[in-house]
C-alpha positions in Angstrom: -42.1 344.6 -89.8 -39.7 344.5 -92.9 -37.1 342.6 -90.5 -40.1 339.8 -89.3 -40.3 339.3 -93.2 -37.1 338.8 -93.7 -36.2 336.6 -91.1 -39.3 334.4 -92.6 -38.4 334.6 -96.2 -34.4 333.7 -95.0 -36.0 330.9 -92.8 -38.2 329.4 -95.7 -35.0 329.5 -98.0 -33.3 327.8 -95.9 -35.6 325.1 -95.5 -35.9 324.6 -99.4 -32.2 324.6 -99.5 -32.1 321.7 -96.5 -34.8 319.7 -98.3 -33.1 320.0 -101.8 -29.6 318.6 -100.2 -31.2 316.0 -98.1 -33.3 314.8 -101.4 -30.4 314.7 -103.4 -28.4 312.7 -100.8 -30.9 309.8 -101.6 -29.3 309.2 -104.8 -25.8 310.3 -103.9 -22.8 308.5 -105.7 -20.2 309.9 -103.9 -20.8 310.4 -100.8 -18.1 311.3 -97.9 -16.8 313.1 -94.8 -14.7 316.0 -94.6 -12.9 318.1 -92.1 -10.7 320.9 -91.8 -9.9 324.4 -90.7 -9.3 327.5 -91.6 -8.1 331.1 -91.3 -9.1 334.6 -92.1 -9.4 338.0 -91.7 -13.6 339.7 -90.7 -15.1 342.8 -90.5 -18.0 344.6 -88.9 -20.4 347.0 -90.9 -19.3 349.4 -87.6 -16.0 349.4 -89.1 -15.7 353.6 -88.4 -15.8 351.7 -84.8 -13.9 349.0 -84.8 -10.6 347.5 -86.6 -10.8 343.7 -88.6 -10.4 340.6 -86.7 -8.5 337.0 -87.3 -10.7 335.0 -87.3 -10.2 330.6 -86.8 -12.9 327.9 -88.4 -12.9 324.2 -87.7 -15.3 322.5 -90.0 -16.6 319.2 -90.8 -18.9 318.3 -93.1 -20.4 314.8 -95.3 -20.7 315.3 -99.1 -24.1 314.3 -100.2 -23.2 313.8 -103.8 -21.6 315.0 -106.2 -23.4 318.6 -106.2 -24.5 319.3 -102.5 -23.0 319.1 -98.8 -23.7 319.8 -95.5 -21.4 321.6 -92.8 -21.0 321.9 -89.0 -18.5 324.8 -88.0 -16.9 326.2 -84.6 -16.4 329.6 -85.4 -14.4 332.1 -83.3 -14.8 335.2 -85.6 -11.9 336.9 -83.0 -12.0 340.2 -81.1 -12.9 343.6 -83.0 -11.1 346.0 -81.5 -11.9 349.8 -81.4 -9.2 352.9 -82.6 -11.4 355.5 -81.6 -13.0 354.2 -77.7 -9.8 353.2 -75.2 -10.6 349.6 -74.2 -13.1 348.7 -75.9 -13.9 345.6 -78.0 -16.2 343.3 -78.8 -15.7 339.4 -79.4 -17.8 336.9 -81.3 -17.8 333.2 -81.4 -20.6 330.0 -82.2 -21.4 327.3 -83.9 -22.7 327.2 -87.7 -24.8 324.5 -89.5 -25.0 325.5 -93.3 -25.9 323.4 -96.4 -23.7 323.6 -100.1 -24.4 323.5 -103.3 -20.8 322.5 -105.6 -20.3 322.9 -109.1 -17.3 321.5 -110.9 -14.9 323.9 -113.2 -12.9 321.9 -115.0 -11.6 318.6 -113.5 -10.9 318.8 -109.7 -11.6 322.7 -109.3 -15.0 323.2 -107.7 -16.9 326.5 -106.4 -19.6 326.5 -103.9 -22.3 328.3 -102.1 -23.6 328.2 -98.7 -26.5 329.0 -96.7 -26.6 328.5 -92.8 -27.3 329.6 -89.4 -24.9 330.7 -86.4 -25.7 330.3 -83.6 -23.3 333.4 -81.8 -22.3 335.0 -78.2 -21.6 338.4 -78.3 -19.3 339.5 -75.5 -18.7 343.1 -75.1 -16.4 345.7 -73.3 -16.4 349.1 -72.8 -13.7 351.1 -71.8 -12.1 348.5 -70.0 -15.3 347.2 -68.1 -17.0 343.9 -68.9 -20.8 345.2 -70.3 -22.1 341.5 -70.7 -22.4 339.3 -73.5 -25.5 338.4 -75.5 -26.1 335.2 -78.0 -28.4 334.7 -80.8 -29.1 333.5 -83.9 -27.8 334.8 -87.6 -28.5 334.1 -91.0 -25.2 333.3 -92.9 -24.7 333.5 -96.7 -21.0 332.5 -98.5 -19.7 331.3 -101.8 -16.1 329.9 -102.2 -13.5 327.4 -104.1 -12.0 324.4 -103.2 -9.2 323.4 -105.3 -8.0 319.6 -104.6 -4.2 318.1 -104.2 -4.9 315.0 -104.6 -7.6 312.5 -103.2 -7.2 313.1 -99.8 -6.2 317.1 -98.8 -7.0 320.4 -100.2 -7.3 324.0 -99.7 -10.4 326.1 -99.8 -10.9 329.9 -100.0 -14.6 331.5 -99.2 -16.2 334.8 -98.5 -18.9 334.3 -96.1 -22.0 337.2 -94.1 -23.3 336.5 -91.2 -26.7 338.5 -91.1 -27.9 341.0 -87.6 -25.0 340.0 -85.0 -26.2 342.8 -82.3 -27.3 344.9 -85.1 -24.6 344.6 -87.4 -23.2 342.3 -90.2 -20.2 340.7 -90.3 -17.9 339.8 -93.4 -15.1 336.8 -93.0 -12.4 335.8 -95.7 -11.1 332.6 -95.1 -8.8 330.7 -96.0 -8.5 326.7 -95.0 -7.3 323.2 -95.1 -9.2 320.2 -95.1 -9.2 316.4 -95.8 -11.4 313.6 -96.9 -11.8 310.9 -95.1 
């Protein structure tokens, strides 16, 4: 019952979050496309199970205004391995769609936060033998930094959770390239 809840309250937030973006982008000065990709390092809350993964991003995205964004991802959050069970990993990869809100600090430095969904597959093995995968939906939560080099390229650093991936969150660092255009 308290995870139905959830998933509703996440859901309406989300929504808000969408309609406050998309509103804003009506009166949007600067407005623009973006791309990049990026690099990292993720964990699993079953990390007594299994080790940290590498996992690769490519993004693109259209700034809104000056204050708000929207992103589309591929995400291949890489293969957990496990120490303790001989053969046996996990991997997890999918598409994200997430909206930001940007605030300046200073003149070019800007933080963020995000809100999203990914959409996952879960493939699993187990001692060597393929168990089957499993895909879904998550709720995803981040905040990060982008810090400019000029008009054109710049680098970006984020910590992002992804919500109830087979039972268990997920935390990423990542750290990226991308370019305006």
């Amino acid at each position: 019952m308290f995870k139905k809840r959830t998933s509703i309250a996440t859901s309406l937030f989300f929504i808000l979050l969408v309609f406050k973006c998309v509103n804003n982008g009506v009166y949007a000065q600067e407005s623009y496309w973006y791309a990049g990709a990026s690099l990292g390092e993720a964990s699993t809350s079953a990390d007594d199970i299994f080790d940290d993964s590498s996992p690769v991003s490519f993004f693109i995205g259209k700034r809104l205004s000056e204050s708000n964004a929207f992103e589309f991802a591929y995400l291949d959050l890489g293969e957990f391995e496990s120490d303790s069970l001989r053969d046996t990993s996990v991997e997890i990869s999918g598409f994200e769609a997430s909206v930001l809100a940007l605030a300046k600090l200073g003149e070019s430095v800007e933080i963020f936060g995000r809100a999203g969904l990914y959409i996952w597959e879960f493939e699993a093995v187990l001692f060597g033998t393929d168990v089957g995968d499993e895909d879904g939906t998550s709720f995803l939560l981040g905040f990060g930094v982008n810090v400019p080099v000029g008009i054109s390229f710049g680098f970006r650093a984020e910590y992002l959770n992804y919500f109830d991936i087979e039972d268990e969150d997920v935390d990423a660092i990542n750290l990226g390239l991308y370019a305006n255009f």
